[in-house]
C-alpha positions, 0 to 999 in steps of 0.5 A, a space after each residue: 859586194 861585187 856585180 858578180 856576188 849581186 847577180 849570183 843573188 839575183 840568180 838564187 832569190 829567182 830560183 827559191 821563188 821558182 821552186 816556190 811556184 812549182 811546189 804550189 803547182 805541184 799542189 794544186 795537182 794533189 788538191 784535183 786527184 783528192 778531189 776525185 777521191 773524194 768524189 768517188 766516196 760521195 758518189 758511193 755514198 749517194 748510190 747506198 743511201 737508202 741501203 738501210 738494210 731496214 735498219 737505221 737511217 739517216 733521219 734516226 741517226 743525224 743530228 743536224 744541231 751537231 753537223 751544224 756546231 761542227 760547221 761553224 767550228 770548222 768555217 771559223 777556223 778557216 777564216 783564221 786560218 786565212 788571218 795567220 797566212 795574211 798576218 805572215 805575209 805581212 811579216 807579223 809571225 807572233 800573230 800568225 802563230 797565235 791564229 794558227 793556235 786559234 785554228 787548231 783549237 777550232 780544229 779540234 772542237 771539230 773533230 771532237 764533234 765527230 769523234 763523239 757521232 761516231 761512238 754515239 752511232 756505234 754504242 747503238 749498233 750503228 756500225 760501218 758494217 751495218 748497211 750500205 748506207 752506213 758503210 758509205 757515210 763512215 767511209 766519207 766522213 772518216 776520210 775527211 776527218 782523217 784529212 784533218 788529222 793530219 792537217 792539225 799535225 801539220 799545223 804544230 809542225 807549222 808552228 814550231 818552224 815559225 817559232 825557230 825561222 820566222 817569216 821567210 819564203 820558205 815558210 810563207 810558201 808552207 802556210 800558203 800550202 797548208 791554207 790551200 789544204 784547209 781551206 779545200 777540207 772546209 769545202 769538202 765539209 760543206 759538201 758533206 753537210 749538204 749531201 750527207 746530213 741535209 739531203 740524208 735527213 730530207 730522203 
């Protein structure tokens, strides 16, 4: 292999790790704009809370034993979320894929959780459409769900690319992207928990 042929690979390695960077620059930028989405629906939320419309409230409908179940599912799959992008950066693939297989079934106990609040509260007339209050707390939380939807269809598609391509810097820099969206939705829920279901049944 020649000096030239060593440079032109020198040159190409810098340039992936370059894109590399910009892509999770580029994602911290998307993390601060659904930020301020979401911070927008909490403030919408907190101004209709006591908008009832003298009809349910937050202190007949929450289930804080259910938010509570949901919280730990969720907390336990972003620790092993966590676990996969380690276990990946230190070139053990199989084992990522099997902790990424964790944290979708962690996943989905979450969302199968909140599916099953959502129809509980609207089998009793509980519907969007009700109060401000409920209006506020289907639009937040729907949006967090929604974001985690497509974050458990993102976390097959992840699966299936290190199945077929292993460890590469591609696909690190996939799952770390993807650890940052988890991780960021798992914050988003504390804060739900705290402001929506904590404060809501406390009013």
């Amino acid at each position: 292999m020649t000096t030239t042929t060593l440079e032109h690979s020198d040159i190409k390695l810098l340039q992936e790790k370059e894109s590399a960077n910009n892509k999770v620059f580029g994602f911290w930028i998307y993390i601060m704009a659904d930020s301020i989405i979401f911070g927008t629906f909490f403030a919408v939320f907190v101004v209709l809370i006591r908008n009832t419309m003298d009809g349910h409230t937050p202190q007949t409908l929450f289930d804080l034993g259910n938010a509570f179940a949901e919280t730990i599912a969720l907390l336990t799959s972003s620790l092993t979320c966590g676990l996969a992008m380690l276990a990946l950066k230190k070139g053990y693939v199989q084992r990522a894929i099997w902790l990424l297989i964790v944290t979708f079934i962690f996943g989905g106990i979450f969302l199968t959780l909140e599916v099953k609040e959502f129809i509980g509260f609207i089998d009793i007339g509980a519907t969007p459409q009700s109060s401000g209050f409920l209006s506020g707390f289907f639009s937040l939380v729907g949006l967090h769900g929604a974001h985690l939807s497509i974050g458990m269809v993102w976390m097959l598609v992840m699966m299936f690319q290190l199945a077929f391509k292993g460890s590469t810097l591609e696909t690190r820099t996939r799952l770390k992207l993807f650890s940052l969206f988890w991780h960021f939705l798992d914050i988003i829920w504390i804060c739900i928990f705290s402001i929506v279901y904590l404060m809501g049944v406390s009013l």
